[in-house]
C-alpha positions in Angstrom: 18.0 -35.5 -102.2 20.2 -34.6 -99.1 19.6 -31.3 -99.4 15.8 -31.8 -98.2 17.2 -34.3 -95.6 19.8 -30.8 -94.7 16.3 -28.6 -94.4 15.1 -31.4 -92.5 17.2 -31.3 -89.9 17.0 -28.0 -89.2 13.9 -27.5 -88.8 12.3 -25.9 -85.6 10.0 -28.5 -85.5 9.9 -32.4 -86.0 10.1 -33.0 -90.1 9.6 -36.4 -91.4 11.5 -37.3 -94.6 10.8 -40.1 -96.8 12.9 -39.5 -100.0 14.5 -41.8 -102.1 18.0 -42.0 -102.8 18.1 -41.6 -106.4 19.3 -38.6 -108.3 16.6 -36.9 -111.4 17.3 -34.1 -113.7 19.2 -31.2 -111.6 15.8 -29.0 -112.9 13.6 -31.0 -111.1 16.0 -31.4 -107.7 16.0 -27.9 -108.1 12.4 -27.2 -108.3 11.4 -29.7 -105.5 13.9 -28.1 -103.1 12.6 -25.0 -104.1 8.9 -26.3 -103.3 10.0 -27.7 -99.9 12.0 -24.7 -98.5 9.0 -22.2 -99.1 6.7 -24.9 -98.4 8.3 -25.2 -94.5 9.1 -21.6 -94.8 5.2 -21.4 -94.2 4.5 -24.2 -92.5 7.5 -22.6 -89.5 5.6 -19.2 -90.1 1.8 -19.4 -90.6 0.4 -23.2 -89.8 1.0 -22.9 -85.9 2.2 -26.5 -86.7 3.8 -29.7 -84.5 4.8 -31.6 -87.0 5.4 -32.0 -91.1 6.2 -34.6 -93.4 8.1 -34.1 -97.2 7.5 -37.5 -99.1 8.8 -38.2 -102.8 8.0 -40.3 -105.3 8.5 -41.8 -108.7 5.6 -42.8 -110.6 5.0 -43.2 -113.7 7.1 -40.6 -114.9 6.5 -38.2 -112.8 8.1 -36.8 -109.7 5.9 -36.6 -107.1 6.2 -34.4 -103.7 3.8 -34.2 -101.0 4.4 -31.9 -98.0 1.7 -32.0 -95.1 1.9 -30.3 -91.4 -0.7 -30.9 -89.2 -1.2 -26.8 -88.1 -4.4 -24.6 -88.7 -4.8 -24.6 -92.6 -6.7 -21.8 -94.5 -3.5 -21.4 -96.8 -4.2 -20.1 -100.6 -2.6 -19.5 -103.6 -3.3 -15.7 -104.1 -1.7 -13.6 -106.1 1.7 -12.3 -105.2 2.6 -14.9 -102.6 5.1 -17.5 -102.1 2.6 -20.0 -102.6 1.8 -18.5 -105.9 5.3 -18.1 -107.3 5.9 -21.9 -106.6 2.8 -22.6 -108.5 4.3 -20.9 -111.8 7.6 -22.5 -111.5 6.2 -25.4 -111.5 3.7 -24.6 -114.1 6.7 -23.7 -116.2 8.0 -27.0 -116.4 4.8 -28.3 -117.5 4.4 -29.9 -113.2 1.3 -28.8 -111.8 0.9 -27.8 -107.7 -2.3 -28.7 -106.1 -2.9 -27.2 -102.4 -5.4 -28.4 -99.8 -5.6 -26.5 -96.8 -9.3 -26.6 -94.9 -8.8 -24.7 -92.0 -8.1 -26.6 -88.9 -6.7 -28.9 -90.6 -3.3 -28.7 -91.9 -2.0 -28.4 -94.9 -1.0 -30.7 -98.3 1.2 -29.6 -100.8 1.4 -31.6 -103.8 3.4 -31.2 -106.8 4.1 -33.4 -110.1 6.7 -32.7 -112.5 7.3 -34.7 -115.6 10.3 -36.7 -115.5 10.9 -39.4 -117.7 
């Protein structure tokens, strides 16, 4: 996914990338890059962060991203957020987004999607 690596690089802060090579359906590329540009979208906005890390993984048939910062935390999923629209997409191709943010902190992301 070069297109993460692309964000990556661009980012206002330092953004570690650990992201395999190899290509998976174009709806779940496209869903994951969705996740992580509103994921850092916040994390450059709202975490008064240093640093974050996107990390991707294969197992067991799912796709599996995880995107930390190390900023304030206290981030939710309410209604009619970012957050929250990331949650249905997901949802909608039966992945499920799980966020843990205690404040002080930071902030995880994680996201499985099927994908066989």
């Amino acid at each position: 996914m070069t297109a993460v690596e692309a964000l990556a690089e661009r980012a206002p802060l330092p953004v570690a990338v650990d992201v395999p090579a190899q290509r998976w359906p174009q709806e779940a590329q496209l869903a994951l890059y969705y996740v992580v540009t509103e994921g850092l979208a916040n994390v450059y906005r709202h975490a008064g962060a240093s640093r974050a890390e996107i990390r991707i993984t294969h197992f067991r048939g799912k796709l599996i991203l995880e995107l930390s910062d190390d900023g304030r935390g206290g981030a939710g999923l309410m209604a009619r957020t970012g957050l929250r629209g990331l949650q249905d997409r997901v949802g909608a191709l039966g992945g499920t987004l799980v966020l843990y943010s205690p404040r002080d902190a930071g902030t995880r992301l994680t996201v499985e999607l099927p994908c066989a």
